[in-house]
N, CA, C and O atoms as a GROMACS GRO file, in nm:
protein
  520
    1UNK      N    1   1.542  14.440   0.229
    1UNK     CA    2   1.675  14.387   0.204
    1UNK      C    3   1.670  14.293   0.085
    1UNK      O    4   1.577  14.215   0.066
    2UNK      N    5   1.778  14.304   0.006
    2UNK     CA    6   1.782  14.195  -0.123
    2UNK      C    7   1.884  14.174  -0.105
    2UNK      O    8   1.970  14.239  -0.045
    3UNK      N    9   1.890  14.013  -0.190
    3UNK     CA   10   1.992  13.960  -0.185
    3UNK      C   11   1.981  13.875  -0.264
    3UNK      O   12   1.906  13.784  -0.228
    4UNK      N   13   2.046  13.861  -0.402
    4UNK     CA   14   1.996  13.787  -0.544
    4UNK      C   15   2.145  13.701  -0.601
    4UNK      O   16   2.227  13.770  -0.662
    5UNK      N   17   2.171  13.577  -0.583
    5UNK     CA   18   2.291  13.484  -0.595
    5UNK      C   19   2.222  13.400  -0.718
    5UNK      O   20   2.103  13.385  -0.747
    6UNK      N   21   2.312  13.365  -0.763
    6UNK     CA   22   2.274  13.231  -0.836
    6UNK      C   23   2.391  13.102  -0.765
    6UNK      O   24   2.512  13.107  -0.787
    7UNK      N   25   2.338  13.011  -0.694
    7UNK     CA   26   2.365  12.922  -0.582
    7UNK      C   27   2.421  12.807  -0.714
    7UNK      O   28   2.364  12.783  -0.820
    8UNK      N   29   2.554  12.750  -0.659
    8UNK     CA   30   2.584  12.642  -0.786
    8UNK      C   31   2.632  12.528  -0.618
    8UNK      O   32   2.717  12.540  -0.530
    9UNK      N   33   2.540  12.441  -0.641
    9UNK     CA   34   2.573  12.294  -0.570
    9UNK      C   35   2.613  12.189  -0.692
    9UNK      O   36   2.606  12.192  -0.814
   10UNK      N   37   2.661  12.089  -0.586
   10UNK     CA   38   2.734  11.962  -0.664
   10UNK      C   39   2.647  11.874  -0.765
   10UNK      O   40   2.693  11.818  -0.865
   11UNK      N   41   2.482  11.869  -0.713
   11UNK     CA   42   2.370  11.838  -0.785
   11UNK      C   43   2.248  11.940  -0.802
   11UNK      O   44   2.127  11.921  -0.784
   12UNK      N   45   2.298  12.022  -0.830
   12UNK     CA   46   2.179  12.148  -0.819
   12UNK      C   47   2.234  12.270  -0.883
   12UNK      O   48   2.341  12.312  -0.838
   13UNK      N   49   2.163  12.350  -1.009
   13UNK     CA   50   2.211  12.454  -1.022
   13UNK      C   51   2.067  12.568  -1.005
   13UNK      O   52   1.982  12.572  -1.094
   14UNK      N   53   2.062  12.630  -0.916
   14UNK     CA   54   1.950  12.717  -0.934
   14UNK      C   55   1.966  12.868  -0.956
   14UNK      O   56   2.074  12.927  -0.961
   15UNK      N   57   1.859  12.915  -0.966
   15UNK     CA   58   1.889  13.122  -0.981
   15UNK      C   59   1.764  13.112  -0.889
   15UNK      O   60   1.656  13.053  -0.902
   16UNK      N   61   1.842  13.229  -0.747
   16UNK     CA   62   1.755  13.217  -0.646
   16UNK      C   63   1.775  13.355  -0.601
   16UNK      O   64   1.868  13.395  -0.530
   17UNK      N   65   1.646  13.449  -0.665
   17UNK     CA   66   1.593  13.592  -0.605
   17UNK      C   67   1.525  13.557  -0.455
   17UNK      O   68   1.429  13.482  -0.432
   18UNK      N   69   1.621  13.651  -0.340
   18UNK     CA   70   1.549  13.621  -0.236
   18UNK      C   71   1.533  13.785  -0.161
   18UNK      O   72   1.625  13.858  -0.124
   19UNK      N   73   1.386  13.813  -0.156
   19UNK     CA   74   1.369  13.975  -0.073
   19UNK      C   75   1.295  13.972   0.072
   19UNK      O   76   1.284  13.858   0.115
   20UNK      N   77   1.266  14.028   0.118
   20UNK     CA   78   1.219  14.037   0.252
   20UNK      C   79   1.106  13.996   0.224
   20UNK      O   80   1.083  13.938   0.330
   21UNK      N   81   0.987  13.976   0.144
   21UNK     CA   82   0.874  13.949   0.108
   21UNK      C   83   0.826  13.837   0.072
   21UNK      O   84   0.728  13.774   0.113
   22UNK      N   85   0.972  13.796  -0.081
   22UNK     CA   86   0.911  13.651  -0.158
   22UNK      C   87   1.071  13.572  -0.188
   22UNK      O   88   1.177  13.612  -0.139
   23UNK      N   89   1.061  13.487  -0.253
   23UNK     CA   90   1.178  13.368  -0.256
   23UNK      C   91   1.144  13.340  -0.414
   23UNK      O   92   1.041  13.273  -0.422
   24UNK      N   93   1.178  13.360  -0.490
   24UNK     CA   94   1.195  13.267  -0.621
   24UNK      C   95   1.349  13.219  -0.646
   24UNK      O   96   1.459  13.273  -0.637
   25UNK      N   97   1.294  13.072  -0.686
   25UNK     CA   98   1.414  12.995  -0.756
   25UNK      C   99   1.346  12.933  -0.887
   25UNK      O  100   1.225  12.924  -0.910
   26UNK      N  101   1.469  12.885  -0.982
   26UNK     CA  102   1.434  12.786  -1.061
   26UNK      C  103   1.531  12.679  -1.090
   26UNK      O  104   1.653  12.692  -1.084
   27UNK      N  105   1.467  12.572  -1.122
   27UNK     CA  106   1.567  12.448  -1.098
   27UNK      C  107   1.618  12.415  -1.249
   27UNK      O  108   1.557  12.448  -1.350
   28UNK      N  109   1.738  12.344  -1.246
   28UNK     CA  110   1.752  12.298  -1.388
   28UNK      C  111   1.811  12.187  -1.396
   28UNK      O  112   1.848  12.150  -1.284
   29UNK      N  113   1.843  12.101  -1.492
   29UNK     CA  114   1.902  12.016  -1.474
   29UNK      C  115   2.049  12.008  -1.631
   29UNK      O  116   2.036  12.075  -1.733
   30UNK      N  117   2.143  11.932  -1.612
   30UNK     CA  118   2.244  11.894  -1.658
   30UNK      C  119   2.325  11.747  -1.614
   30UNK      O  120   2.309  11.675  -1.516
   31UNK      N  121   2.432  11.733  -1.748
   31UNK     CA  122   2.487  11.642  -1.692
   31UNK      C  123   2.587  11.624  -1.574
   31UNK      O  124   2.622  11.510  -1.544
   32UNK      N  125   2.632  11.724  -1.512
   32UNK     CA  126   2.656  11.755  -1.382
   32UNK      C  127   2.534  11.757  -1.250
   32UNK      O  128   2.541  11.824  -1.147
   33UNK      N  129   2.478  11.709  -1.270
   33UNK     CA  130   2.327  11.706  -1.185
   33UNK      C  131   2.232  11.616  -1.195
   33UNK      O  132   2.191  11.576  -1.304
   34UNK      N  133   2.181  11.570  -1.065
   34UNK     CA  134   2.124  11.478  -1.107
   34UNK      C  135   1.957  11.512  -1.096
   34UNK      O  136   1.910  11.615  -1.047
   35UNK      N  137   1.874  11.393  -1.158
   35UNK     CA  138   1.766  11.424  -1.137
   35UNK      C  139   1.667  11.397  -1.033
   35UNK      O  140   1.704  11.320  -0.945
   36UNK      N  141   1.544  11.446  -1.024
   36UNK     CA  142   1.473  11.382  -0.912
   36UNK      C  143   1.487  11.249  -0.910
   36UNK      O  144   1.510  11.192  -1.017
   37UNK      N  145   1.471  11.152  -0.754
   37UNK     CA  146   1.496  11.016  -0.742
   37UNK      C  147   1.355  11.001  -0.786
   37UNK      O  148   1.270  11.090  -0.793
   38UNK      N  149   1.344  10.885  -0.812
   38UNK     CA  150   1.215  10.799  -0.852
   38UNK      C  151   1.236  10.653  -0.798
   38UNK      O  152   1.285  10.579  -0.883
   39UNK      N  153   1.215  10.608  -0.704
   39UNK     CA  154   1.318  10.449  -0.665
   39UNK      C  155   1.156  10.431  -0.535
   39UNK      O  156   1.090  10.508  -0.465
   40UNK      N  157   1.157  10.289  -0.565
   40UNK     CA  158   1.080  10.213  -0.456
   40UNK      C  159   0.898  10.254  -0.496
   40UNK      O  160   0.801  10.281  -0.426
   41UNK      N  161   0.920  10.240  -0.636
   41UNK     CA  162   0.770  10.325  -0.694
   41UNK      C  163   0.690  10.432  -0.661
   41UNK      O  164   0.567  10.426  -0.662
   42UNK      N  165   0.778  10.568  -0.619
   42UNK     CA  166   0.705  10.654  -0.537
   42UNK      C  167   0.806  10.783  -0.625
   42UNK      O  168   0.924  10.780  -0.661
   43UNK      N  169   0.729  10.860  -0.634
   43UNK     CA  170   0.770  11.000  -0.729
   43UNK      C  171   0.752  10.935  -0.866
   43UNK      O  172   0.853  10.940  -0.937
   44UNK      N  173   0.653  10.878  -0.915
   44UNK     CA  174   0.635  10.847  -1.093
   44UNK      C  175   0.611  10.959  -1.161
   44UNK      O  176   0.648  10.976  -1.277
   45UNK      N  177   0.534  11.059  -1.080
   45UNK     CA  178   0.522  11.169  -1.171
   45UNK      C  179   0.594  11.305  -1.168
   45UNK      O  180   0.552  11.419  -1.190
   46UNK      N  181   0.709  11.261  -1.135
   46UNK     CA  182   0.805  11.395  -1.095
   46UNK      C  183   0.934  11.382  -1.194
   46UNK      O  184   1.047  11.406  -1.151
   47UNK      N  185   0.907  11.339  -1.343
   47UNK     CA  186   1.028  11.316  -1.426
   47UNK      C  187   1.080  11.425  -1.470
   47UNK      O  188   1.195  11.427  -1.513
   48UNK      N  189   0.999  11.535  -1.468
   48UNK     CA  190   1.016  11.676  -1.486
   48UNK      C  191   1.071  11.786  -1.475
   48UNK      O  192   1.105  11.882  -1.544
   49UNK      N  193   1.070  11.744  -1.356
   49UNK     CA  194   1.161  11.825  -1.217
   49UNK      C  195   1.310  11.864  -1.279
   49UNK      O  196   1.375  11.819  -1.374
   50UNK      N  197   1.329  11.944  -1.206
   50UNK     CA  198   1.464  12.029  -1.242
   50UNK      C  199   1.451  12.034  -1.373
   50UNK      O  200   1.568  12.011  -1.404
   51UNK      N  201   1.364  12.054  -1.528
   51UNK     CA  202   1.350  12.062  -1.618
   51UNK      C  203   1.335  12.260  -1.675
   51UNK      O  204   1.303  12.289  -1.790
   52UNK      N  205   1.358  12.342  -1.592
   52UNK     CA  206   1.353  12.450  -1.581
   52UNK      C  207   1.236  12.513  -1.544
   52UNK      O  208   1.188  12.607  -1.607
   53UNK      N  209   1.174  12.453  -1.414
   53UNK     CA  210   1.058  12.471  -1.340
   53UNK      C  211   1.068  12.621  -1.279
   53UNK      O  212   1.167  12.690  -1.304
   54UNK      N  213   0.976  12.662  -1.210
   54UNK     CA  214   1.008  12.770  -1.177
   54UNK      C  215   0.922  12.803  -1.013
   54UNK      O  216   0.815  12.742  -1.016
   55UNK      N  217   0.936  12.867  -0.899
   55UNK     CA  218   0.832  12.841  -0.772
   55UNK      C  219   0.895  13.015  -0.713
   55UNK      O  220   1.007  13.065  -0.728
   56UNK      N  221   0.771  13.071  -0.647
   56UNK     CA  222   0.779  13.179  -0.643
   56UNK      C  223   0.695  13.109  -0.477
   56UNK      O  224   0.598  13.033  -0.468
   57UNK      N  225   0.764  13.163  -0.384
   57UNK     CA  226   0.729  13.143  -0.244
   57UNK      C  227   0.716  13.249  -0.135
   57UNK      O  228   0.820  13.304  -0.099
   58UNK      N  229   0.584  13.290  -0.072
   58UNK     CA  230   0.647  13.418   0.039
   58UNK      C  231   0.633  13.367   0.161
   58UNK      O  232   0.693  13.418   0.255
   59UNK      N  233   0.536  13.240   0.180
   59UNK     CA  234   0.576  13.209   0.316
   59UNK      C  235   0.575  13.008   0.328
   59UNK      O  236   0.558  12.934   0.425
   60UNK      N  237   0.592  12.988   0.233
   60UNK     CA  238   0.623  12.828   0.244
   60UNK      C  239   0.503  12.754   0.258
   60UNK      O  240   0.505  12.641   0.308
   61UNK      N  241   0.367  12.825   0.207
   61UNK     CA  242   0.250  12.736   0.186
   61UNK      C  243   0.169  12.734   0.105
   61UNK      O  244   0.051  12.700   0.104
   62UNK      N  245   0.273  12.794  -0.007
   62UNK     CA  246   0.187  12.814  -0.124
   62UNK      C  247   0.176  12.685  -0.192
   62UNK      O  248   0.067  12.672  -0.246
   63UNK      N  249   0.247  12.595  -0.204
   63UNK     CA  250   0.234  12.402  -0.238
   63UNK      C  251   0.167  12.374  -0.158
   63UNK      O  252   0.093  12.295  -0.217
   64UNK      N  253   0.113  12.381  -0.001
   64UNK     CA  254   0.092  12.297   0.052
   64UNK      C  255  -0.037  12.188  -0.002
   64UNK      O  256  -0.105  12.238  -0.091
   65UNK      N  257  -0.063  12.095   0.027
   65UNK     CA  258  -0.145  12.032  -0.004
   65UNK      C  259  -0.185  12.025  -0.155
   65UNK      O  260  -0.303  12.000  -0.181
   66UNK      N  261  -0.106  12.043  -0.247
   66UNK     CA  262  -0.131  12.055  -0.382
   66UNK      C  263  -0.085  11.951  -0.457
   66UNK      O  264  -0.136  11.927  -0.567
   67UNK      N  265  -0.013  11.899  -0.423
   67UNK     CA  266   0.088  11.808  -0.481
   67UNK      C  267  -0.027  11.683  -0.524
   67UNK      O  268  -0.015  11.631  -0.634
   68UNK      N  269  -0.097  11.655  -0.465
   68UNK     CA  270  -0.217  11.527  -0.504
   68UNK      C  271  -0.289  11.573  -0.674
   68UNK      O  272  -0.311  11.509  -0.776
   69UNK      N  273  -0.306  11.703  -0.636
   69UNK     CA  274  -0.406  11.730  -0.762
   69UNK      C  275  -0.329  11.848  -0.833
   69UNK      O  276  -0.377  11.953  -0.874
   70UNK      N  277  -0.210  11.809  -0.836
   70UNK     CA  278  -0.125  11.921  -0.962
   70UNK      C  279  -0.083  11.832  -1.080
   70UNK      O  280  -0.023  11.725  -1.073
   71UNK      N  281  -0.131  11.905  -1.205
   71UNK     CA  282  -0.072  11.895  -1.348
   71UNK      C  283   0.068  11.868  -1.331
   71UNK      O  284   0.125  11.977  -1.328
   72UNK      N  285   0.140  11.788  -1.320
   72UNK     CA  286   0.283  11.711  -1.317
   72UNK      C  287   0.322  11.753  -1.478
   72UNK      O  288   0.438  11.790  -1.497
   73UNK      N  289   0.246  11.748  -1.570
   73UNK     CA  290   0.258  11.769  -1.721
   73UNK      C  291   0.261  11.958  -1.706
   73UNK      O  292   0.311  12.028  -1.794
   74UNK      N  293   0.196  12.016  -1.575
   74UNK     CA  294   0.218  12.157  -1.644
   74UNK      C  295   0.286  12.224  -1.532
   74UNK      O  296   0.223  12.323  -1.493
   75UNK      N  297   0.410  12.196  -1.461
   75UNK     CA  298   0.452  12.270  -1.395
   75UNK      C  299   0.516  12.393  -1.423
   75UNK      O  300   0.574  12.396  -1.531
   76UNK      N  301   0.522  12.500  -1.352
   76UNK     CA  302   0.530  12.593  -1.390
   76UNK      C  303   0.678  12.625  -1.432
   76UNK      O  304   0.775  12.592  -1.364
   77UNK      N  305   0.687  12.706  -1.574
   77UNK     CA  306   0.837  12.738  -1.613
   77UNK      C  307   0.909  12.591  -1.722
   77UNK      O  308   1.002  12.592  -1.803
   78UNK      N  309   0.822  12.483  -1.679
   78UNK     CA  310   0.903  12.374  -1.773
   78UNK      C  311   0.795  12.365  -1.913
   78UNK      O  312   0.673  12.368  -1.922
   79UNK      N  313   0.902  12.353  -2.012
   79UNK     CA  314   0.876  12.315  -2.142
   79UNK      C  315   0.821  12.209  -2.169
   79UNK      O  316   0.904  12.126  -2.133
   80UNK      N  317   0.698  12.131  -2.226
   80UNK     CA  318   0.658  12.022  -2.261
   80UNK      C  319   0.552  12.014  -2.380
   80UNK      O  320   0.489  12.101  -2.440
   81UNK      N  321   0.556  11.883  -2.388
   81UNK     CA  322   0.458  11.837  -2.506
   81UNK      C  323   0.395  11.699  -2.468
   81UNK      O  324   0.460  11.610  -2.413
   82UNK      N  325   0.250  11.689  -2.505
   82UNK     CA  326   0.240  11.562  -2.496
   82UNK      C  327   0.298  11.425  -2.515
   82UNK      O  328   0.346  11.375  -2.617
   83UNK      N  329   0.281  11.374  -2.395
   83UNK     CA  330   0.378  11.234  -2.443
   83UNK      C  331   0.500  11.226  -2.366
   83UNK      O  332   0.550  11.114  -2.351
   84UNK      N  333   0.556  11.326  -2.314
   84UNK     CA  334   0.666  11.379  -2.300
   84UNK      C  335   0.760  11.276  -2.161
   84UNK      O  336   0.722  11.290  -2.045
   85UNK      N  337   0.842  11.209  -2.182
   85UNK     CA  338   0.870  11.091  -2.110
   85UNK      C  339   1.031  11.184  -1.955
   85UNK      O  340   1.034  11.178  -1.832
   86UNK      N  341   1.119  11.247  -2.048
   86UNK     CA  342   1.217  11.257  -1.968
   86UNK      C  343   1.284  11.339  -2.049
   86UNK      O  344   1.288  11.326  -2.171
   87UNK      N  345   1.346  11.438  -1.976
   87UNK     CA  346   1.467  11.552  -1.997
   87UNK      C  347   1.602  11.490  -1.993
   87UNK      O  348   1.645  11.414  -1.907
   88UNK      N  349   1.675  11.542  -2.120
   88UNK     CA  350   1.801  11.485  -2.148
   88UNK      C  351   1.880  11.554  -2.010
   88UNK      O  352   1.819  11.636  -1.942
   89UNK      N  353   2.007  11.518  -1.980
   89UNK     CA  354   2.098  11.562  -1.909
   89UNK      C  355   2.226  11.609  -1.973
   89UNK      O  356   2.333  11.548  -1.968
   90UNK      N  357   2.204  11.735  -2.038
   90UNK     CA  358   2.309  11.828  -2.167
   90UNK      C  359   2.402  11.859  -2.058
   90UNK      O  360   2.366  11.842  -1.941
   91UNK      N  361   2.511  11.901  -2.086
   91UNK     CA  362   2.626  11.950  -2.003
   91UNK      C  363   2.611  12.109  -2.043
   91UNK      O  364   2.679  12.172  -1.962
   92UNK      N  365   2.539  12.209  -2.148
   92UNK     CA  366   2.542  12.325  -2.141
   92UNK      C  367   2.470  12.380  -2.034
   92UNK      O  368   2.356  12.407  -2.073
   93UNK      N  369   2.487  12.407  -1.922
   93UNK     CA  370   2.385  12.469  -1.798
   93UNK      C  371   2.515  12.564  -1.686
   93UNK      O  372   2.622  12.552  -1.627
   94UNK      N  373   2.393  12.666  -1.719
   94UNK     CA  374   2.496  12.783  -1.622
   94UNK      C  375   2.416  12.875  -1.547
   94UNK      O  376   2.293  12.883  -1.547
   95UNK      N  377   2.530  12.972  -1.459
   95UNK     CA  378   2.456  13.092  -1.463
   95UNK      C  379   2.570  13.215  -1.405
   95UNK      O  380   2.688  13.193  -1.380
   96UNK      N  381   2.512  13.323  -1.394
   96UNK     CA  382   2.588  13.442  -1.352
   96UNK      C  383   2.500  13.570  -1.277
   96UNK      O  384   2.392  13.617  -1.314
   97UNK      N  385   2.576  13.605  -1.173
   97UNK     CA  386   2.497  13.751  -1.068
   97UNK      C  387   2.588  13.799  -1.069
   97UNK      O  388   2.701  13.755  -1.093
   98UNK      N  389   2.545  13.924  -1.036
   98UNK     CA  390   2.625  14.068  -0.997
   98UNK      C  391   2.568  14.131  -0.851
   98UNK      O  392   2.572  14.249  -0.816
   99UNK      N  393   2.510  14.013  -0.773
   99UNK     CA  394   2.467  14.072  -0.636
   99UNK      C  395   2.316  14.105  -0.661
   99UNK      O  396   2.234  14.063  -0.579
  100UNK      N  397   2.271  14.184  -0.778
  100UNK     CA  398   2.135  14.275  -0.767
  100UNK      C  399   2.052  14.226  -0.886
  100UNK      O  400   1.942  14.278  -0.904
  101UNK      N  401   2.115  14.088  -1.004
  101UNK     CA  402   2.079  14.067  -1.104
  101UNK      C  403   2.125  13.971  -1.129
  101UNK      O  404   2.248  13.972  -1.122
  102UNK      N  405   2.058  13.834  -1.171
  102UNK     CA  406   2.103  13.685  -1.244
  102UNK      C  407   2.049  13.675  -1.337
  102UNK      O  408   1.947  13.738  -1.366
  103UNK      N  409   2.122  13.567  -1.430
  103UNK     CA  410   2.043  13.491  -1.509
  103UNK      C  411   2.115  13.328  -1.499
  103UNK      O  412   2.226  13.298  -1.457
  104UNK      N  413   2.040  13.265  -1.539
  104UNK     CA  414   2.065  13.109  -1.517
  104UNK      C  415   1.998  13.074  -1.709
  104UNK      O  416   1.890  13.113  -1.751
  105UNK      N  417   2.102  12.994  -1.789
  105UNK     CA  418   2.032  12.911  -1.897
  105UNK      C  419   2.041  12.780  -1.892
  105UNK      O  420   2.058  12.717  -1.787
  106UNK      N  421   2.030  12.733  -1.999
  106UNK     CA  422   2.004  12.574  -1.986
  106UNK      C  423   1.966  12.537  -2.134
  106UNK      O  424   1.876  12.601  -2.187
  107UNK      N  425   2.039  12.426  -2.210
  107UNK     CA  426   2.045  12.326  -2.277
  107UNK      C  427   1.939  12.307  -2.259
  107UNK      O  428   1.924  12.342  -2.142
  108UNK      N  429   1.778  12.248  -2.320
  108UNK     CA  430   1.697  12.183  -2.301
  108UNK      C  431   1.635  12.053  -2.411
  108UNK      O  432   1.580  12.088  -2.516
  109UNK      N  433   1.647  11.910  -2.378
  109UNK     CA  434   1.589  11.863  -2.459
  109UNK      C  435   1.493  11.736  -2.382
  109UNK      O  436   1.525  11.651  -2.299
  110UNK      N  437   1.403  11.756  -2.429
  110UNK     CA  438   1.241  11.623  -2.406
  110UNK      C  439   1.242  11.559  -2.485
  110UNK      O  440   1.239  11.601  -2.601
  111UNK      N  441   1.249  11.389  -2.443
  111UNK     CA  442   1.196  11.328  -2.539
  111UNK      C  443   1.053  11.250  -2.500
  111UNK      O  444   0.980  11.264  -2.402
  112UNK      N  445   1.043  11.168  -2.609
  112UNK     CA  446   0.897  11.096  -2.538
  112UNK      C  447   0.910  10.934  -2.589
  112UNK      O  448   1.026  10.932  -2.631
  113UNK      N  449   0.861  10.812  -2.606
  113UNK     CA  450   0.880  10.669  -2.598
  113UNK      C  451   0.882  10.660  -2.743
  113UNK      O  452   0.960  10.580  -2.796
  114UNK      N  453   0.796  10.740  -2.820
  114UNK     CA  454   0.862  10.745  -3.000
  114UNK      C  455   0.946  10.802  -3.055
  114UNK      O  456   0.935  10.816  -3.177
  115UNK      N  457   1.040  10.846  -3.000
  115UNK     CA  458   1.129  10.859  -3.025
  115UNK      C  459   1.139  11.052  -3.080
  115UNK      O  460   1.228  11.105  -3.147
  116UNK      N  461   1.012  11.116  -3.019
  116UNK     CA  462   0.989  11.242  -3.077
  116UNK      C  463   1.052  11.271  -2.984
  116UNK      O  464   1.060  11.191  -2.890
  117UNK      N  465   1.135  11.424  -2.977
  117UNK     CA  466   1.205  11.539  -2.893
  117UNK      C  467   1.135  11.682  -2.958
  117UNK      O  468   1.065  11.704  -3.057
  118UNK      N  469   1.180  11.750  -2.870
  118UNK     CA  470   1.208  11.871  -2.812
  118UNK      C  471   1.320  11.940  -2.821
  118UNK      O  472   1.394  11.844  -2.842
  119UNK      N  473   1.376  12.014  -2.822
  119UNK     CA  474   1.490  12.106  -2.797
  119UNK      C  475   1.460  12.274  -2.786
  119UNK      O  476   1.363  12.326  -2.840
  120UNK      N  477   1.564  12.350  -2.704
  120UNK     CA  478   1.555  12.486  -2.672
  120UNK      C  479   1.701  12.508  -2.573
  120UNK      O  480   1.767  12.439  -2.495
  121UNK      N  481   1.705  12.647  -2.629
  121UNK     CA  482   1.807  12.713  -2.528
  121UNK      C  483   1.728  12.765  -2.402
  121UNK      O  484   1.692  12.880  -2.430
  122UNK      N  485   1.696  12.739  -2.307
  122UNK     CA  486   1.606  12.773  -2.201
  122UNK      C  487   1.683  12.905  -2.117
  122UNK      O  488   1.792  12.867  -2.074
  123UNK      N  489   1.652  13.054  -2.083
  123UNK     CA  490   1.695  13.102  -2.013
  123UNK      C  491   1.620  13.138  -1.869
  123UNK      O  492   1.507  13.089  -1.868
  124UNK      N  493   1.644  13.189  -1.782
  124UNK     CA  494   1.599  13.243  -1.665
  124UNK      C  495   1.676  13.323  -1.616
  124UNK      O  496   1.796  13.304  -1.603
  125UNK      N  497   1.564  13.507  -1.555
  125UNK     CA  498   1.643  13.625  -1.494
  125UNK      C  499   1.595  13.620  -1.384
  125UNK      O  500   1.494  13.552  -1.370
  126UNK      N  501   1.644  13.679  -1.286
  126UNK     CA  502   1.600  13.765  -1.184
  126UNK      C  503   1.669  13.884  -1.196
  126UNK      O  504   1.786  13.900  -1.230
  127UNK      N  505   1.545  14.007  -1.147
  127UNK     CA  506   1.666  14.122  -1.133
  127UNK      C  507   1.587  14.208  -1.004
  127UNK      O  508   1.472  14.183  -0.970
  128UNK      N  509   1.655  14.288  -0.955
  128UNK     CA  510   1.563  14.396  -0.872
  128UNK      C  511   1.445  14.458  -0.900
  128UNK      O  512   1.379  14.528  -0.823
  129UNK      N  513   1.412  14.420  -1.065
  129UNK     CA  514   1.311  14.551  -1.111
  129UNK      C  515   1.206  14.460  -1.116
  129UNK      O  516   1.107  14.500  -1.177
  130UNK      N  517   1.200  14.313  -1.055
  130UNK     CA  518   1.111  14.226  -1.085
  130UNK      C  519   1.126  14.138  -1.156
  130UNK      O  520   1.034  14.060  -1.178
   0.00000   0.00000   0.00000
């Protein structure tokens, strides 16, 4: 059974392929959205997040216990460069399905504490054919 939406919440825009087997989503962020919390000194290294990450899941333990010793600088699907401090919050972020096929894009810009950036039109598909 498939069933392939691109899900639009009030702080969340994702493209979420889901089959009897595996689960992929990817997260993004905009100025309609907010970002991961970081408050009470705990999540320092999660500035990333919703930066157009990407997680492919078939039974909910493929993170487990990883989170201590994962590259925060190389998560999977997000754009970076050394140095790289925080993702702007652009208002261009979308997406569109037809039931059997999405795509989700995204505005993307990084900057870092000198004042260097980043920029990209970031896209993401899902389709039935993989």
């Amino acid at each position: 059974m498939l069933r392939l939406l691109v899900s639009v919440f009030s702080l969340l825009l994702t493209l979420q392929r889901i089959i009897r087997l595996h689960f992929f989503f990817l997260k993004t962020i905009s100025s309609r959205t907010l970002p991961t919390e970081s408050i009470n000194n705990e999540n320092l290294k999660g500035r990333l997040l919703h930066s157009g990450d990407a997680y492919l899941v078939r039974d909910g333990k493929e993170y487990y216990d990883l989170m201590p010793v994962w590259d925060w600088n190389l998560l999977p699907g997000v754009t970076v460069f050394p140095g790289a401090a925080a993702a702007a919050r652009l208002p261009w972020v979308g997406g569109v399905s037809n039931g059997m096929s999405g795509a989700a894009v995204m505005d993307y810009q990084l900057t870092d504490e000198k004042g260097g950036s980043l920029t990209a039109k970031k896209p993401g598909f899902a389709t039935t054919n993989g």
